[in-house]
BAMI-121760 format. One record per residue (C-alpha): residue in one letter; x, y, z; chain. Coordinates in steps of 0.001 Angstrom, whole numbers. Layout:
! BAMI-121760
(lumdren A (X Y Z) A)
...
! end
This chain:
! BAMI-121760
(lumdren X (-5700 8618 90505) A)
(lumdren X (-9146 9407 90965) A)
(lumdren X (-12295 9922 88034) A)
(lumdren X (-14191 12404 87249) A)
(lumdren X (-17412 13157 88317) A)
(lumdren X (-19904 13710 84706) A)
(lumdren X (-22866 16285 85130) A)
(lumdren X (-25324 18089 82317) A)
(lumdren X (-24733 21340 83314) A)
(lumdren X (-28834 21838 83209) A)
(lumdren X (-29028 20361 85973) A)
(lumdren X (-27746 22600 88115) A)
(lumdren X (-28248 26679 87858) A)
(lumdren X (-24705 28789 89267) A)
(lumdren X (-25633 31906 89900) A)
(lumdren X (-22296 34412 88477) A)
(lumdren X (-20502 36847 91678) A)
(lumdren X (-19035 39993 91763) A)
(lumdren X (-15904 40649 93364) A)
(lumdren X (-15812 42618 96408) A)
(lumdren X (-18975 41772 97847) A)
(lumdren X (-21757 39933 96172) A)
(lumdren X (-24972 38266 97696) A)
(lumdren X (-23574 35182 98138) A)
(lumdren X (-19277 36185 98348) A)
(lumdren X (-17864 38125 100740) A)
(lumdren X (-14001 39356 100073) A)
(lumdren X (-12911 42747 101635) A)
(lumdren X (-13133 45496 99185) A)
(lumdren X (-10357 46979 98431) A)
(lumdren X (-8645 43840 98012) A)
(lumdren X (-6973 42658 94778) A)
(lumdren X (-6268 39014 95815) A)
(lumdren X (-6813 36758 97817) A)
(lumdren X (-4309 33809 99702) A)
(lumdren X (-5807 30368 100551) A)
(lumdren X (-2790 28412 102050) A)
(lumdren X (-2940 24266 100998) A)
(lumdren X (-1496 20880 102163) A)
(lumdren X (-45 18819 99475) A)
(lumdren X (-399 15108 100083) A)
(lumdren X (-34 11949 98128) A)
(lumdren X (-216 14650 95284) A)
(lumdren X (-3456 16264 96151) A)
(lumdren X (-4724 19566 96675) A)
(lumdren X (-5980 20184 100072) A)
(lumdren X (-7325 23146 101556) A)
(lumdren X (-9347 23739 104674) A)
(lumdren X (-13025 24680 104398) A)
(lumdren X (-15054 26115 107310) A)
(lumdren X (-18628 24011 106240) A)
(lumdren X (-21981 26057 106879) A)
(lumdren X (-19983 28149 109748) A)
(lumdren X (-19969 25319 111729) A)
(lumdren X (-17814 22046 110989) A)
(lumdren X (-13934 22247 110004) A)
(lumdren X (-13322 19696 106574) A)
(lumdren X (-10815 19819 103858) A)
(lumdren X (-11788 19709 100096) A)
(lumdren X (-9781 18963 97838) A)
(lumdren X (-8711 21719 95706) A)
(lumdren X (-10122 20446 91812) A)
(lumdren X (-9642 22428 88738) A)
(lumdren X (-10876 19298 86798) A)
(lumdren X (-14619 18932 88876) A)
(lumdren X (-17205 21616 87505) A)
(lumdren X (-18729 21651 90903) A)
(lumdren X (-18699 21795 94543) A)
(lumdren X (-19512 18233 96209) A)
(lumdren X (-19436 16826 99332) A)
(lumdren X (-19068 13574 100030) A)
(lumdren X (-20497 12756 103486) A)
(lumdren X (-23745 12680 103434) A)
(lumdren X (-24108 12554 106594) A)
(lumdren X (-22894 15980 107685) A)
(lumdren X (-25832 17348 105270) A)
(lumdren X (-28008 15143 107656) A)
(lumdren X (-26860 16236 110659) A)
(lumdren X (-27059 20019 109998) A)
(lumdren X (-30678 19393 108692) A)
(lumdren X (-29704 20717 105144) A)
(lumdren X (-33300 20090 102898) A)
(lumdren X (-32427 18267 99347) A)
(lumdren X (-33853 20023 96591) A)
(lumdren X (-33609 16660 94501) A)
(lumdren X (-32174 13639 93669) A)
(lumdren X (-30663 12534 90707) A)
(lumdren X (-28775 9970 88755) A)
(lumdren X (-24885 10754 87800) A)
(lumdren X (-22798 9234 85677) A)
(lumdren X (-19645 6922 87333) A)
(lumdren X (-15877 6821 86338) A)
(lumdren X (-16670 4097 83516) A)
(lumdren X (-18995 6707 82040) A)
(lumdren X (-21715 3289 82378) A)
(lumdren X (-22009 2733 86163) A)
(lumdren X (-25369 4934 87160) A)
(lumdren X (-24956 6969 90951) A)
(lumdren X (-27179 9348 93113) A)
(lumdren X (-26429 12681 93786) A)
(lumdren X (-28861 15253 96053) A)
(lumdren X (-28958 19085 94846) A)
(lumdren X (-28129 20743 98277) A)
(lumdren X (-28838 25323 98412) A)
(lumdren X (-28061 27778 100740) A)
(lumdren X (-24762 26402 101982) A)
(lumdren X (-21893 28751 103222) A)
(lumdren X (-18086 28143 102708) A)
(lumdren X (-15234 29532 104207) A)
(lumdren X (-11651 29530 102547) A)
(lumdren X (-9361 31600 104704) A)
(lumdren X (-10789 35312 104213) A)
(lumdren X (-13373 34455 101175) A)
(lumdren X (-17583 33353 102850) A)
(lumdren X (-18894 31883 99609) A)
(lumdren X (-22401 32616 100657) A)
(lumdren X (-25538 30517 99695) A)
(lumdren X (-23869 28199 97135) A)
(lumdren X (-25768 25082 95953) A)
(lumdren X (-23381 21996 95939) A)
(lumdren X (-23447 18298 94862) A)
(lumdren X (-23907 15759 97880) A)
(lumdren X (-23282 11728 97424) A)
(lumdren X (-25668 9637 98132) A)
(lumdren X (-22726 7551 99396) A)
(lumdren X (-19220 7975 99972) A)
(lumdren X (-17999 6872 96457) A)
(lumdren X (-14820 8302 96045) A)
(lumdren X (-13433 6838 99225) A)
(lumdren X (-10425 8917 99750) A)
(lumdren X (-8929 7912 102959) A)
(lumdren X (-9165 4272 101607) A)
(lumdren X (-7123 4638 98285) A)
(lumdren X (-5549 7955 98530) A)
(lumdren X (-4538 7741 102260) A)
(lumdren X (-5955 11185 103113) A)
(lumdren X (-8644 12821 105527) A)
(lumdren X (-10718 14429 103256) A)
(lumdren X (-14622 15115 103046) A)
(lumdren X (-15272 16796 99387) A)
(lumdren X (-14073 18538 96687) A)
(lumdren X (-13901 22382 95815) A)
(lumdren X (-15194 22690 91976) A)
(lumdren X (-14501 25575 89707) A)
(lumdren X (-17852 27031 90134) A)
(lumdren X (-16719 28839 93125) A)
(lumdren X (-13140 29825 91858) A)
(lumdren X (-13548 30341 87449) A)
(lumdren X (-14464 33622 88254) A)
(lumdren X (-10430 34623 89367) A)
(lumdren X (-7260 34609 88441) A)
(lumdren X (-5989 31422 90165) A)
(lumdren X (-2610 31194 90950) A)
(lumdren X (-866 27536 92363) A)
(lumdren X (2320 27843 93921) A)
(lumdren X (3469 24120 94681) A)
(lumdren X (6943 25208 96277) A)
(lumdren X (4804 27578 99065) A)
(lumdren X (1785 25408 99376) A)
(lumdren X (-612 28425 98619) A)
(lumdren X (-3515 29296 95902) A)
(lumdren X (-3954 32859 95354) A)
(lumdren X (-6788 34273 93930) A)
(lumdren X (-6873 37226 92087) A)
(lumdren X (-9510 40224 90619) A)
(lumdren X (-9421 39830 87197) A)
(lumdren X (-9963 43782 86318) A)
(lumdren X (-6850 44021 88323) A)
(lumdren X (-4732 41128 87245) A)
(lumdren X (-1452 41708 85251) A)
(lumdren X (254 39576 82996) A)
(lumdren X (3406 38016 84637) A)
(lumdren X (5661 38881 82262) A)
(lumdren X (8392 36844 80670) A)
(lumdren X (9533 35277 83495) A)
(lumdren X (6863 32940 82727) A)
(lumdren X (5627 30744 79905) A)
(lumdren X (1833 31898 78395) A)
(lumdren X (-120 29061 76932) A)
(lumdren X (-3724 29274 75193) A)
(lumdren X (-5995 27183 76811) A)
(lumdren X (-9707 26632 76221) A)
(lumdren X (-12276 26866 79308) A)
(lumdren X (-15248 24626 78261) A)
(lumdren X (-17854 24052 81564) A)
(lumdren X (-15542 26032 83825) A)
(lumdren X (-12936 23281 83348) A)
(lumdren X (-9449 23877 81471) A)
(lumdren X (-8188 22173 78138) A)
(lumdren X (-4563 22609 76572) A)
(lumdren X (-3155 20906 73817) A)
(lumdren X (243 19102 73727) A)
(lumdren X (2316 17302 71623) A)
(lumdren X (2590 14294 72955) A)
(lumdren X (4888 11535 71247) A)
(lumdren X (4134 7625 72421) A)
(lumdren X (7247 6878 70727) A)
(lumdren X (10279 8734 68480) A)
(lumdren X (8628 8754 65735) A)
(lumdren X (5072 9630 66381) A)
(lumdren X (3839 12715 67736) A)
(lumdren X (152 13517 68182) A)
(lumdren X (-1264 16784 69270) A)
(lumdren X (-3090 15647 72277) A)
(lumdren X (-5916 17686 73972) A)
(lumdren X (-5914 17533 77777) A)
(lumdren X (-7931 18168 80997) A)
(lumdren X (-5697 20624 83401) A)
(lumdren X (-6781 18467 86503) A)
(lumdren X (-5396 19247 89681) A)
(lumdren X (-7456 16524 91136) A)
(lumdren X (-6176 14174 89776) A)
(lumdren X (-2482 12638 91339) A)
(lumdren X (-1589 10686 88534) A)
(lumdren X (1052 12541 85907) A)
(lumdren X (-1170 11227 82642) A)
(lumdren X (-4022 9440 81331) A)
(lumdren X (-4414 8931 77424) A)
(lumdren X (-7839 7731 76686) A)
(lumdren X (-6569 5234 74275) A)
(lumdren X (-9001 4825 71973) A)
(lumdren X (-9385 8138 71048) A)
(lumdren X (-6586 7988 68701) A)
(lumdren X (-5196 5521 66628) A)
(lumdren X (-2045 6445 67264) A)
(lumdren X (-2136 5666 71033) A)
(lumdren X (-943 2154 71027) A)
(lumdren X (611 741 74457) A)
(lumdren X (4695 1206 74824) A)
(lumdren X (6602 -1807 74222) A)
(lumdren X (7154 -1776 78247) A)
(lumdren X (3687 -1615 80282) A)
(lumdren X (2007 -3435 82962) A)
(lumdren X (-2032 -4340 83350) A)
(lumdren X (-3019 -2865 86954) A)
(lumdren X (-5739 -1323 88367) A)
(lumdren X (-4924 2311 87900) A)
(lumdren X (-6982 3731 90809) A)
(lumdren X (-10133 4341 92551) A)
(lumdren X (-12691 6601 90760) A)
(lumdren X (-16593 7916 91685) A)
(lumdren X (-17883 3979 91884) A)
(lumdren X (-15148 1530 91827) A)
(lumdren X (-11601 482 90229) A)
(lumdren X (-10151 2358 87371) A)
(lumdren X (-8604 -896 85152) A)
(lumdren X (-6203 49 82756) A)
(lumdren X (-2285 170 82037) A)
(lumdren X (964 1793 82991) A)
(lumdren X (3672 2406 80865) A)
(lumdren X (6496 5190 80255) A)
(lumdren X (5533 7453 77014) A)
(lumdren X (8740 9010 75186) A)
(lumdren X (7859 12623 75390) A)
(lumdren X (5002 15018 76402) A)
(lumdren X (5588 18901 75625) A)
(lumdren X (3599 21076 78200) A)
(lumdren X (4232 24820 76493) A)
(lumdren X (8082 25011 75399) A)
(lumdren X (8826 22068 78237) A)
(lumdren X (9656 19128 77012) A)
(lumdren X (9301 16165 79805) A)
(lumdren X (10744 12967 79052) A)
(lumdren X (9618 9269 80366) A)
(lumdren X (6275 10708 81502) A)
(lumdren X (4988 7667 83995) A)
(lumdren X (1507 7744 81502) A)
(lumdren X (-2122 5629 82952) A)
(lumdren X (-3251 4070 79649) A)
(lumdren X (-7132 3657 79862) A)
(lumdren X (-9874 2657 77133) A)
(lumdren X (-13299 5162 77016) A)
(lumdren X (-16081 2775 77232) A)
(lumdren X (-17864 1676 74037) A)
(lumdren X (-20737 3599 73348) A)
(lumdren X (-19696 6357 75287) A)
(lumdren X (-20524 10232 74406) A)
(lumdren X (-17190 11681 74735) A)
(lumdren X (-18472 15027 73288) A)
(lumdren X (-20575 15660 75839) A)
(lumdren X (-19326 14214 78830) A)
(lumdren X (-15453 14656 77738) A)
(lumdren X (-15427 17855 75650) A)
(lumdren X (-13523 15366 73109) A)
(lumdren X (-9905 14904 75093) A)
(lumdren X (-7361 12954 74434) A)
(lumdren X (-6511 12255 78473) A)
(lumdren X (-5850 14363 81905) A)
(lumdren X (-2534 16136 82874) A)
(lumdren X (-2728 15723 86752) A)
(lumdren X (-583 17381 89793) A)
(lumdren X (2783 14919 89149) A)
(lumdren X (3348 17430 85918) A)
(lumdren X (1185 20089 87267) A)
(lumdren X (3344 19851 90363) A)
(lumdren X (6576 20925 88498) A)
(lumdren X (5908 24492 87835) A)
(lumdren X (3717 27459 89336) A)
(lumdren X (642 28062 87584) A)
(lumdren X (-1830 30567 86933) A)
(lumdren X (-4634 29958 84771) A)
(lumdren X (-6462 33309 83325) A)
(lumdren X (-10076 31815 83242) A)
(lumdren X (-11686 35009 81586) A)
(lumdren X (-8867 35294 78745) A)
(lumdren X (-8593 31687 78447) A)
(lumdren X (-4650 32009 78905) A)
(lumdren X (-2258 29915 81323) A)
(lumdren X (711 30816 82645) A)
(lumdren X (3645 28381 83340) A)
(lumdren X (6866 29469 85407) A)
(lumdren X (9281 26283 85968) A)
(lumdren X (9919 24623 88886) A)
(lumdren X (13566 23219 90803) A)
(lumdren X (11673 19918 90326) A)
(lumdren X (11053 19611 86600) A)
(lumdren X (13493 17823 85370) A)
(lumdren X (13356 15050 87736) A)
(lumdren X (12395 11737 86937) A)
(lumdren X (8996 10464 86969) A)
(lumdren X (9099 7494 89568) A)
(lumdren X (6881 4698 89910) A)
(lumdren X (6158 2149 92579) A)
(lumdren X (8956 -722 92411) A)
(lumdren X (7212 -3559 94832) A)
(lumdren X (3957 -4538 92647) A)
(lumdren X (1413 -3609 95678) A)
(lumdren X (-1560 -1556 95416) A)
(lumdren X (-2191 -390 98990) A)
(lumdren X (-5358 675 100487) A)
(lumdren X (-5572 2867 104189) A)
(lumdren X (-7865 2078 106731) A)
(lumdren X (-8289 2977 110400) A)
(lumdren X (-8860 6163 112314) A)
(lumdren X (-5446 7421 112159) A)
(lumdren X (-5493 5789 108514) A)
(lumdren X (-2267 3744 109510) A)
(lumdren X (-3462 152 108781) A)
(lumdren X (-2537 -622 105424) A)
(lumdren X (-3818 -4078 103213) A)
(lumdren X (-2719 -5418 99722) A)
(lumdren X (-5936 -4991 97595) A)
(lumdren X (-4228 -5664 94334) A)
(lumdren X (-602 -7117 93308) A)
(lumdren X (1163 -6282 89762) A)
(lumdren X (1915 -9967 87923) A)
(lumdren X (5574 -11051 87949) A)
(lumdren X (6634 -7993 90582) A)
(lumdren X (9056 -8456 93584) A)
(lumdren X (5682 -8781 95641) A)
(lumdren X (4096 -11425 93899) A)
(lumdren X (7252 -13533 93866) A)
(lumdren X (7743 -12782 97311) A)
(lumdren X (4213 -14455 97670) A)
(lumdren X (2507 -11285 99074) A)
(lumdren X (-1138 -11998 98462) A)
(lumdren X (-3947 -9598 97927) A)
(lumdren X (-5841 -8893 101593) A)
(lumdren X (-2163 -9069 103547) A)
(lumdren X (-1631 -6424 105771) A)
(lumdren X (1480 -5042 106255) A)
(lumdren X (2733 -5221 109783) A)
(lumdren X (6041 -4192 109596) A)
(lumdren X (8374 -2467 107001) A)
(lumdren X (12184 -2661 107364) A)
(lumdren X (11672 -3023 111330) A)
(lumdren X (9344 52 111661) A)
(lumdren X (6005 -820 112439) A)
(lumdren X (3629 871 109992) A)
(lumdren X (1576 2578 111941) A)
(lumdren X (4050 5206 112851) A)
(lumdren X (3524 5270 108749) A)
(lumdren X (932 7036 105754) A)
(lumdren X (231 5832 102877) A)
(lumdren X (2602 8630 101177) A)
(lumdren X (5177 7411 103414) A)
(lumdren X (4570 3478 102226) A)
(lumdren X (4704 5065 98857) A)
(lumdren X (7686 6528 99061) A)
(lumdren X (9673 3668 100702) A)
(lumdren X (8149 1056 97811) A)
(lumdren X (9897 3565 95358) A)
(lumdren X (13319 3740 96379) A)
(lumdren X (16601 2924 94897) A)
(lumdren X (16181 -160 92710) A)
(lumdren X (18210 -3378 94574) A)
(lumdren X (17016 -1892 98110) A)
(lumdren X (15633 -5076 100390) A)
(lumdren X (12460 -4593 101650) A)
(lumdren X (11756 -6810 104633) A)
(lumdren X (7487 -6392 105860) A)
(lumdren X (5684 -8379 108510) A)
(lumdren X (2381 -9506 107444) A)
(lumdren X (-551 -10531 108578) A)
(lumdren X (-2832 -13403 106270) A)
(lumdren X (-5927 -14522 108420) A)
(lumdren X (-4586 -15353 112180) A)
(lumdren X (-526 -16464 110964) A)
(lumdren X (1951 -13659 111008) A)
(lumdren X (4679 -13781 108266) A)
(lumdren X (7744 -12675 107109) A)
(lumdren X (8000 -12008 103535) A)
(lumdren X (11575 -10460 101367) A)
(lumdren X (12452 -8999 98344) A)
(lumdren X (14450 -6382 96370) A)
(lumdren X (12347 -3370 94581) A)
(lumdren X (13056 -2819 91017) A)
(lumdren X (11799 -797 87824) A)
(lumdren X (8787 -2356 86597) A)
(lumdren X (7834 536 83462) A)
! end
């Protein structure tokens, strides 16, 4: 999971494009839509960007960010790119005070669509660390002011955004699901019933975040109802803009996302800072539904009409998994292939194996991990419950050999 990144929107002035060709978008005319083909990895949206006609980067793809940012500074530098200003931003706690720069006249190129002249966000410094926690090469993030203006269609199964004209856009008919949503800041909201246990059910308002990999955060303090479940774990919960998200994991009974009811939703349980203005800076939501639902069905989301559409997926009834070893695992490396413990769940297979946070993991069932990714790691940690898992680590200059059988933790 990752945070989001909180801006007053008068900071910042968008200028609003035309279709076909505008001063600062070019899209052949004649064209209704628009493909933008996307890797999906470790649950994240990523789509290659062509960066001032000149260097190659992938954004992630972020329906929850209102803006465009980039997070290396340095290729701002290097291209000479003049900062308009600098400015404080808000971190993941909503406390933690960052620096952003105000960076015009940059061009980006998605497949067949030059957004000319845009201004974008750039760090001051790489907060968000990507490769680190999410194991993936990435160097910013695509915001909704460059796509609100479409139709945006995700296709999860084909691994391709479409973008369409919204004068030209029809309905999909009832092959798929149609859901009111509310577009506040060029960023999606939906409500959903959402019951913690049988007997409660609360109608929850969400963030429609495909930036975030997580299936769901409830904000738990913003209603009383939204106790922990009887079964939950105290973890850090990811990496946001700043540092460590600390929170909880637990299973919730049932979340209902249009007429689909999903059951056991893996949930990140997380407390809004005291003092926090969650009208402003949260549009008053109850949590974020991230790509492990979002994942589960094709979407299109009507920004204009304020409408979503949901069509099903093979995948959504399957269960929502969770890892079974107690490590938290960061990448590091060029190849992002050398992986250390930087946090270990209490009472887990792990920590009574003796795995101890700064190990790194050598070895995993006789395969040396750096034929490995951090998806990869991921995957093996949440196999079958009762499956051995045999690693070589190293702690300081000693090489070890640790065992020990995965099970459910949530």
């Amino acid at each position: 999971m990752r945070c989001r990144l909180f801006l007053f929107q008068a900071l910042l002035f968008w200028a609003v494009l035309g279709w076909a060709q505008g001063y600062d978008l070019e899209v052949r005319r004649g064209v209704s839509s628009i493909e933008i083909p996307f890797e999906y990895e470790n649950n994240f949206i990523i789509v290659k960007v062509i960066f001032n006609d000149v260097f190659p980067l992938k954004f992630i793809f972020d329906t929850g960010a209102e803006h465009t940012i980039l997070t290396r500074r340095e290729i701002t530098d290097i291209l000479q790119i003049n900062y308009e200003r600098r400015f404080p931003i808000v971190g993941s706690d909503l406390s933690t005070e960052l620096y952003a720069y105000l960076a015009r006249g940059v061009n980006l190129t998605l497949n067949k669509m030059v957004a000319l002249n845009r201004s974008i966000l750039v760090l001051d410094e790489d907060y968000f660390r990507f490769e680190e926690f999410g194991g993936i090469n990435v160097q910013g993030i695509i915001g909704a002011d460059l796509f609100r203006r479409f139709v945006v269609k995700i296709d999860y199964r084909r691994r391709v955004i479409t973008l369409f004209d919204p004068s030209k856009f029809e309905p999909p008919g009832n092959r798929y699901a149609e859901i009111p949503i509310e577009i506040s800041r060029n960023k999606p909201y939906m409500y959903a019933p959402t019951s913690l246990t049988s007997d409660t059910t609360i109608q929850g308002k969400y963030l429609i975040d495909t930036g975030a990999s997580l299936a769901l955060l409830l904000y738990t303090n913003t209603h009383p109802a939204f106790n922990l479940p009887p079964q939950y774990i105290r973890s850090k919960i990811g990496m946001g803009l700043g540092g460590y998200l600390q929170g909880f994991l637990g299973r919730i009974e049932q979340i209902d996302i249009g007429p689909f009811g999903m059951d056991g939703v893996v949930t990140n349980f997380q407390d809004v800072p005291p003092g926090a203005d969650t009208s402003i800076y949260m549009n008053d939501r109850n949590g974020i539904i991230g790509n492990e639902i979002l994942s589960r069905f094709e979407i299109i989301i009507d920004y204009i009409n304020e409408k979503m559409y949901l069509k099903a997926g093979k995948n959504l009834r399957q269960k929502f998994q969770y890892d079974k070893s107690g490590l938290i695992i960061a990448a590091s490396g060029a190849a992002l292939n050398s992986f250390t413990v930087v946090d270990i769940i209490a009472n887990s297979p792990a920590a009574q194996a003796d795995l101890r946070i700064g190990d790194e993991i050598k070895n995993l069932n006789g395969l040396p991990t750096n034929f490995l990714s951090l998806g990869d790691l991921t995957k093996k940690l949440r196999q079958r419950s009762g499956k051995r898992i045999r690693m070589v680590i190293k702690r300081g200059d000693e090489r070890l050999k640790k065992e020990f059988r995965l099970r459910e933790l949530l």
